[in-house]
C-alpha positions as CSV (number, residue, x, y, z in Angstrom):
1,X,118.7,89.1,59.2
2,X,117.2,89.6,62.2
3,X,117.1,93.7,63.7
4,X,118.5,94.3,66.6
5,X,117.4,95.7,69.5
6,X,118.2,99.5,69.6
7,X,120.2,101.0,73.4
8,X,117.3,103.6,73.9
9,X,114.4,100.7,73.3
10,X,116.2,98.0,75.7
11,X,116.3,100.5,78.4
12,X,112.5,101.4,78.1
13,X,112.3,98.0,78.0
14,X,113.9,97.1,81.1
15,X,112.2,100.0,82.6
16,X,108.7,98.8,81.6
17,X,109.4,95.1,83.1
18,X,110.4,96.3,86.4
19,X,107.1,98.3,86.4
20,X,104.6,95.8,87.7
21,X,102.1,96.0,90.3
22,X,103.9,96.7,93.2
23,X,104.3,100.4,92.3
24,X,101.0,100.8,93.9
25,X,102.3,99.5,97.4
26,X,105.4,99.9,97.6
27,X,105.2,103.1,99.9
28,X,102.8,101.0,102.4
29,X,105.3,97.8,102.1
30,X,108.5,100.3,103.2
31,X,106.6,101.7,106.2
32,X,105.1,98.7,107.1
33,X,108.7,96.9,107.0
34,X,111.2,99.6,107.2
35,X,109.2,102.6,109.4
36,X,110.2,105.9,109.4
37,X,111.8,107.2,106.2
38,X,111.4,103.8,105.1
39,X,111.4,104.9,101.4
40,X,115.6,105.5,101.8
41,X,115.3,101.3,101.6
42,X,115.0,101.8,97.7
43,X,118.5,102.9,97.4
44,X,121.0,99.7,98.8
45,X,118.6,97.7,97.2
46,X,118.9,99.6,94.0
47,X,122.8,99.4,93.8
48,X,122.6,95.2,95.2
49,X,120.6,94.4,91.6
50,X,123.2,96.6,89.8
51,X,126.0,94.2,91.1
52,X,123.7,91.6,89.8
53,X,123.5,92.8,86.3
54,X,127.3,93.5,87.0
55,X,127.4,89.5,87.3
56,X,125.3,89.6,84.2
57,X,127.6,91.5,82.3
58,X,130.5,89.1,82.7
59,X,128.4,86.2,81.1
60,X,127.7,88.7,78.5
61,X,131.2,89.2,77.9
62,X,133.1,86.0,78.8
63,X,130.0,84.4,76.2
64,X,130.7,87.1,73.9
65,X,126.9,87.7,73.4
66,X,126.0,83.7,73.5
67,X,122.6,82.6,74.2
68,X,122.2,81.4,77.1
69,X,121.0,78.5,76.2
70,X,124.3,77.7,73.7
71,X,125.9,77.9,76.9
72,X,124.6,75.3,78.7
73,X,124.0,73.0,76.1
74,X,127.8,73.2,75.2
75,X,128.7,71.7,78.4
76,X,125.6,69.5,80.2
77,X,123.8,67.2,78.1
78,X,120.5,68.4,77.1
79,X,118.2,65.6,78.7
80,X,119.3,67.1,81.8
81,X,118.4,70.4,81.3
82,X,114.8,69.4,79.6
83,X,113.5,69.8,83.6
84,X,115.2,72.9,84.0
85,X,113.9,75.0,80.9
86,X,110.5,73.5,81.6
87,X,110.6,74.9,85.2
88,X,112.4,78.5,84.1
89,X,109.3,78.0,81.7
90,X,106.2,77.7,84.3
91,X,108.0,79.8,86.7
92,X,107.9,83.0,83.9
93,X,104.8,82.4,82.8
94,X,103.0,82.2,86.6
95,X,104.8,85.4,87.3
96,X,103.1,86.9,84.4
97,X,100.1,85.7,84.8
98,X,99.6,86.3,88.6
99,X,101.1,90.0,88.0
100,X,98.3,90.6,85.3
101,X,95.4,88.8,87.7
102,X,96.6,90.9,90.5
103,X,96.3,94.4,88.4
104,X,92.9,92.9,87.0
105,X,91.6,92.5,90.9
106,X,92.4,96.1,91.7
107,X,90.9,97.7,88.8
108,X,87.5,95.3,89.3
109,X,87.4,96.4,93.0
110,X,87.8,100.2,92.3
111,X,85.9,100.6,88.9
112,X,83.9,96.8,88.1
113,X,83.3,95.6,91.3
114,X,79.9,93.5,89.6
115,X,82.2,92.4,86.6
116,X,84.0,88.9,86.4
117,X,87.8,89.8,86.7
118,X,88.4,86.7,84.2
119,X,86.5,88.6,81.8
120,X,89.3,91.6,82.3
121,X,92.0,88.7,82.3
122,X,91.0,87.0,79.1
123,X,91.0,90.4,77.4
124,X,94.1,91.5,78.5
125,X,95.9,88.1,77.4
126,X,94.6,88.4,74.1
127,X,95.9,91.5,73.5
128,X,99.5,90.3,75.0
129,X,99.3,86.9,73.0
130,X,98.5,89.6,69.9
131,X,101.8,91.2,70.9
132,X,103.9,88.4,71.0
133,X,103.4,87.3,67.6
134,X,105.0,90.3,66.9
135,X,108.5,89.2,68.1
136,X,111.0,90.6,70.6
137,X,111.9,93.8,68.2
138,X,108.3,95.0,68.2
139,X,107.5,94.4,71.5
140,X,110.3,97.1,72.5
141,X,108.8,99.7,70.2
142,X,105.3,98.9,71.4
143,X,106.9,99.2,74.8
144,X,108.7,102.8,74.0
145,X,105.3,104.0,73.1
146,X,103.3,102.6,76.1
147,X,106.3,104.4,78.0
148,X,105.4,107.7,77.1
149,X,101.9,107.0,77.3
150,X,102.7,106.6,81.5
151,X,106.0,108.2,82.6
152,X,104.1,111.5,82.0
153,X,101.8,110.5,85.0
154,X,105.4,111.1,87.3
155,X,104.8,114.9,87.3
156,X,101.2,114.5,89.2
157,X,103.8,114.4,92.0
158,X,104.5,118.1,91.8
159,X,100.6,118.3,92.6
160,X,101.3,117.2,96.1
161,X,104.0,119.9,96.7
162,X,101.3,122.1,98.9
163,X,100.6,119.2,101.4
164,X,103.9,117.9,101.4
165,X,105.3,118.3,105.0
166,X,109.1,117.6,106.2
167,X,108.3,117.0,109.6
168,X,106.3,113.7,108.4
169,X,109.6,112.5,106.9
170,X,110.9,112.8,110.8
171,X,114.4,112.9,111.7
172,X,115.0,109.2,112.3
173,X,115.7,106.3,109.9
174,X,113.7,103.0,110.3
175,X,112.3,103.9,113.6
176,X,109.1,101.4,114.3
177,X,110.7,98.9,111.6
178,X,109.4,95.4,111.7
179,X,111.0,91.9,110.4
180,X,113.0,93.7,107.5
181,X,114.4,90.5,106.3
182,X,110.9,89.9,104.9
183,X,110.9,93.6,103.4
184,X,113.6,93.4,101.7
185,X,112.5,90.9,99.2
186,X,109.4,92.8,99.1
187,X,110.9,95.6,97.8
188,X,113.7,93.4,95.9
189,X,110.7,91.9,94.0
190,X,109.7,95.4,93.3
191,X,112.9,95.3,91.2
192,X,112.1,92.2,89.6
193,X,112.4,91.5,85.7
194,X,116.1,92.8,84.8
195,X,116.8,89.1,85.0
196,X,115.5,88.8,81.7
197,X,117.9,90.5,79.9
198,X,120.3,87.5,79.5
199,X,117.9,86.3,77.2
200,X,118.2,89.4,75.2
201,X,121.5,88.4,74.7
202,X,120.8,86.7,70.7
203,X,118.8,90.1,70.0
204,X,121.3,92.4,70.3
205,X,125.0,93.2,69.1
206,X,127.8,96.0,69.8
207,X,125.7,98.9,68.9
208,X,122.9,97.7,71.7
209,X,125.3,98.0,74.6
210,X,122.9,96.0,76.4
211,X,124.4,96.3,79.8
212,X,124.8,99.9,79.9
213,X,121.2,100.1,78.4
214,X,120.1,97.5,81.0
215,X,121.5,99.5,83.9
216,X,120.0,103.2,82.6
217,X,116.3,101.5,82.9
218,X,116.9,99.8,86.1
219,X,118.2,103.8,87.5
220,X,115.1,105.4,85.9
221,X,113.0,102.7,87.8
222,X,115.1,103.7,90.9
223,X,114.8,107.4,91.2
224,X,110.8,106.8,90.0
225,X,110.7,104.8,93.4
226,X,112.6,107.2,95.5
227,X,110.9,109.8,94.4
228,X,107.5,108.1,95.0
229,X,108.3,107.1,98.2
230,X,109.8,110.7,99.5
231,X,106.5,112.6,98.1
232,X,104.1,109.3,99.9
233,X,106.2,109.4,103.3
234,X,106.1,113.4,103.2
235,X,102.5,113.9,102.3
236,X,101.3,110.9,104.3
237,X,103.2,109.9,106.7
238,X,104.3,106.2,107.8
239,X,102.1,105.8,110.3
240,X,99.0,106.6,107.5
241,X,100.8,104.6,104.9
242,X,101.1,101.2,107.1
243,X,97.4,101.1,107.4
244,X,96.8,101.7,103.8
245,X,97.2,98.9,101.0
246,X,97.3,101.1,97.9
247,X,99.1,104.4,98.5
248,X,99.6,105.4,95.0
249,X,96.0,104.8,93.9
250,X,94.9,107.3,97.4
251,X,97.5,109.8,96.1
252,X,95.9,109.8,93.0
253,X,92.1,109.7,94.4
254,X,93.2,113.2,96.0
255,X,93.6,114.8,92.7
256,X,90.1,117.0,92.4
257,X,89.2,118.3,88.4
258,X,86.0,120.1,88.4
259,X,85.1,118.4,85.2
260,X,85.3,114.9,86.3
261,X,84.8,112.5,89.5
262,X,87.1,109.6,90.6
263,X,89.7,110.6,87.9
264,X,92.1,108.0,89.8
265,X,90.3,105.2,87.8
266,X,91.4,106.9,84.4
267,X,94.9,107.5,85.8
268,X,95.3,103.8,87.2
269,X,93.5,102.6,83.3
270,X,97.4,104.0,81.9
271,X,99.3,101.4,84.2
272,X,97.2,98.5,82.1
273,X,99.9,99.5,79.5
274,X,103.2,98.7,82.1
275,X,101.2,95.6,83.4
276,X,101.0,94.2,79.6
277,X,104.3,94.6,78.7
278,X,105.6,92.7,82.1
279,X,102.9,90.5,81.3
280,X,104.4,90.0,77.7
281,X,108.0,90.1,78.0
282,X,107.4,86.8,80.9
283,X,105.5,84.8,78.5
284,X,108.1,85.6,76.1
285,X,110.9,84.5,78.0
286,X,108.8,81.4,78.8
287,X,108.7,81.1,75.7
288,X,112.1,81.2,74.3
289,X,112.6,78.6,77.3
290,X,109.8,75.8,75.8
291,X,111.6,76.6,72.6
292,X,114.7,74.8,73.3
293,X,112.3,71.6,74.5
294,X,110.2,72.2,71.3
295,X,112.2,73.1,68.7
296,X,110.1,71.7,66.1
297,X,106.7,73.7,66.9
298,X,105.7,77.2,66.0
299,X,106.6,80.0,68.1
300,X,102.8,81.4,68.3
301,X,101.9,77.5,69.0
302,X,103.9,78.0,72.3
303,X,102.8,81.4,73.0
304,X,99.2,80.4,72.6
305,X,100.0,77.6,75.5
306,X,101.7,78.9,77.6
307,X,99.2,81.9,77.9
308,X,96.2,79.3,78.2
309,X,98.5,77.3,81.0
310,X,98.4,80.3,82.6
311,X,95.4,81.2,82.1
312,X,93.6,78.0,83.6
313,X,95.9,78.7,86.9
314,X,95.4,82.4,87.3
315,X,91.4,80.8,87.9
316,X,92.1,79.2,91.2
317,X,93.7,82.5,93.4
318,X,90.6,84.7,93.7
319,X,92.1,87.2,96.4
320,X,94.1,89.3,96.7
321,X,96.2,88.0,99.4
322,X,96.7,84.8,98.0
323,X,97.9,86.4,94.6
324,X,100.6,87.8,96.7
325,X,101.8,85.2,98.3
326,X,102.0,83.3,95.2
327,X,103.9,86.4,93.6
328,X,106.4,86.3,96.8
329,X,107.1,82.5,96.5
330,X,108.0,82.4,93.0
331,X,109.8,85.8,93.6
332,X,111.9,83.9,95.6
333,X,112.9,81.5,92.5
334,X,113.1,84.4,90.4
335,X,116.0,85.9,92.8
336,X,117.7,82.6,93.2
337,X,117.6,82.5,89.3
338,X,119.1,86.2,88.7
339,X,122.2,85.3,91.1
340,X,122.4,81.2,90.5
341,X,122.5,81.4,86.4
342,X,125.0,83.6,86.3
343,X,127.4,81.9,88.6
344,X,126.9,78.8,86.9
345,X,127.0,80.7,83.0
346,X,130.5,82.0,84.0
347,X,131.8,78.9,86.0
348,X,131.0,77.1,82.7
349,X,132.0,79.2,80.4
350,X,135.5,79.4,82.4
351,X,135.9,76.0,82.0
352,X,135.0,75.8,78.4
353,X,137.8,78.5,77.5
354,X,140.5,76.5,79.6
355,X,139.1,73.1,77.7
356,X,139.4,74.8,74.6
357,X,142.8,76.3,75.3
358,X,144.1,72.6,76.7
C-alpha cells in the first residue's frame, strides 16, 4: 500500500510550486502594470484562484477522490484523449523546463556570467530526474525540508524597516497603471502550479484533506507576496521599481555583512531549492500524463524523457525575454487548463451519476 500524502506536506507542497521565478519580479511587474500601491493587486487575484481550487474541490468530491484520468476515461473513449494527455504532457514539462532555464540565466548573469548556463541546466535536471525516482511521497518530504531551508529568508524583510517610508506607498491606488489586462495574468501566473493538485487526487485519502491543505499553501504564498510587495513599494517606490527587472534580488544586494561582499548571490543560491521542486512536481505531472499513453513503460523511463525533451528545447531560448514570453504563452494554457478541466471533470461526472442512477 501506497503512503499517503500527509495535510502539513501537501500544503508545503503547494507552497513550494507556486514559488517559481517570478518572486523575483513580481514587485517590478505590479508597478509596471498596476502603478501606485500596485502590490494591493495580489489580493483579488489571491481569492479568484481560491474559487478555482473551490471548482477543484467539487471534482474532488463529486469523484470521491477519482483520478482524474478514471474520469475521463469512464466517459470518452481513450483514442481521443491520447492527443490530449500528450499535450497536458509537453505543456508541463516546457513550463518546468523554461522556469528552471529562466532561474539558471539569472544566477549565470549575477554570479557565472563566463559559465555556459546549460552546464547549470544539466546539473540541476539531474538532480530533479534524481528526485523523481523517488515518487510523489518523497518529493513532499524533500520539499518540507527545502521549505525551511528558504522561508527563513522572509524575515530579511524586517531588515528594511529603517528605509521603509509610507509616503512612497502614496495615498492613491493604481495611479500611473498601464494595460492591466496584461498584468493580471502576469501576476495570475505568479500563482501558477495549484492546478496540479487534481493529480494529487490517487495520493491522498480522508486524513490528507487535500483541499483545505491545498488552500493553506496557496494563503502562505499570498501573504509572502503582499508582504513582499508592501516592504518593495515602501522602500522603493513604484516609480524605482518600474525601471528595475529584479527587485528582490536589489533588496537583497542592499543587505551589507562586514564579513562578506555580494551576499545576495548566497541568498538567491537558497531559491535553487523552490526552483527544483517546481521544476520537479511539472515533470511529474507530465509524467503521470505520458503514463496513461504508456502504460507499459517504466516510470523513470518517462521521467528520463521527458526531462531530455525538455532539455533539448530549453537550448533554443537564450534570453531572457524570450524565456518569458514562452513562460506567458503556455501560462495562458495552463489557466485555461485550471478553469476548463474542472468544468468538464464535474459536467462528466454529473452525467455519469444520472447514467448510473437511470
Amino acid at each position: 500500500m501506497k503512503e499517503k500524502l500527509s495535510q502539513f506536506h501537501t500544503a508545503i507542497l503547494i507552497y513550494m510550486i507556486q514559488t517559481g521565478v517570478y518572486v523575483f519580479s513580481i514587485a517590478q511587474i505590479e508597478a509596471q502594470y498596476f502603478g501606485t500601491n500596485g502590490w494591493l493587486v495580489v489580493i483579488p487575484i489571491s481569492i479568484l484562484v481560491c474559487l478555482n481550487i473551490y471548482l477543484m474541490y467539487w471534482v474532488y468530491r463529486l469523484g470521491k477522490g477519482q483520478s482524474i484520468f478514471e474520469i475521463l476515461e469512464k466517459s470518452i473513449p481513450k483514442f481521443i484523449l491520447v492527443p490530449f494527455y500528450l499535450a497536458f504532457s509537453m505543456v508541463w514539462a516546457l513550463i518546468g523546463c523554461l522556469v528552471a532555464k529562466e532561474y539558471v540565466l539569472i544566477f549565470q548573469m549575477f554570479a557565472f556570467p563566463t559559465t555556459d548556463p546549460m552546464v547549470f541546466k544539466i546539473a540541476i535536471d539531474v538532480l530533479a530526474f534524481m528526485l523523481l525516482t523517488k515518487g510523489l511521497y518523497n518529493i513532499s518530504k524533500a520539499s518540507t525540508v527545502y521549505f525551511w531551508c528558504t522561508i527563513w529568508m522572509s524575515l530579511l524583510l524586517i531588515y528594511y524597516s529603517g528605509e521603509f517610508r509610507f509616503e512612497r506607498l502614496t495615498p492613491y491606488i493604481f495611479q500611473d497603471s498601464y494595460n492591466m489586462t496584461e498584468g493580471f495574468f502576469h501576476i495570475y501566473l505568479a500563482f501558477m502550479g495549484y492546478e496540479l493538485c487534481l493529480l494529487f487526487f490517487p495520493y491522498t485519502d480522508k486524513k490528507t484533506k487535500l483541499f483545505r491543505a491545498v488552500i493553506y499553501g496557496h494563503l502562505i504564498r499570498t501573504v509572502s507576496y503582499v508582504l513582499l510587495g508592501f516592504v518593495s513599494f515602501g522602500v522603493i517606490g513604484s516609480d524605482m521599481l518600474k525601471v528595475m527587472l529584479f527587485p528582490l534580488l536589489d533588496l537583497l544586494a542592499y543587505i551589507k555583512l562586514p564579513f562578506m561582499e555580494r551576499i545576495e548571490n548566497l541568498f538567491y543560491g537558497f531559491f535553487l531549492f523552490t526552483t527544483i521542486i517546481t521544476l520537479v512536481l511539472y515533470f511529474w505531472a507530465a509524467g503521470e500524463s505520458t503514463q496513461r499513453v504508456f502504460p507499459k513503460i517504466k516510470i523513470n523511463v518517462h521521467y528520463f524523457f521527458i526531462i531530455l525533451f525538455a532539455l533539448l528545447i530549453s537550448y533554443i531560448p537564450t534570453v531572457l525575454n524570450t524565456i518569458r514570453e514562452w513562460i506567458l504563452y503556455l501560462g495562458y494554457i495552463q489557466i485555461g487548463f485550471a478553469y476548463i478541466v474542472p468544468v468538464i471533470l464535474i459536467i462528466l461526472l454529473l452525467w455519469q451519476r444520472r447514467k448510473k442512477a437511470a
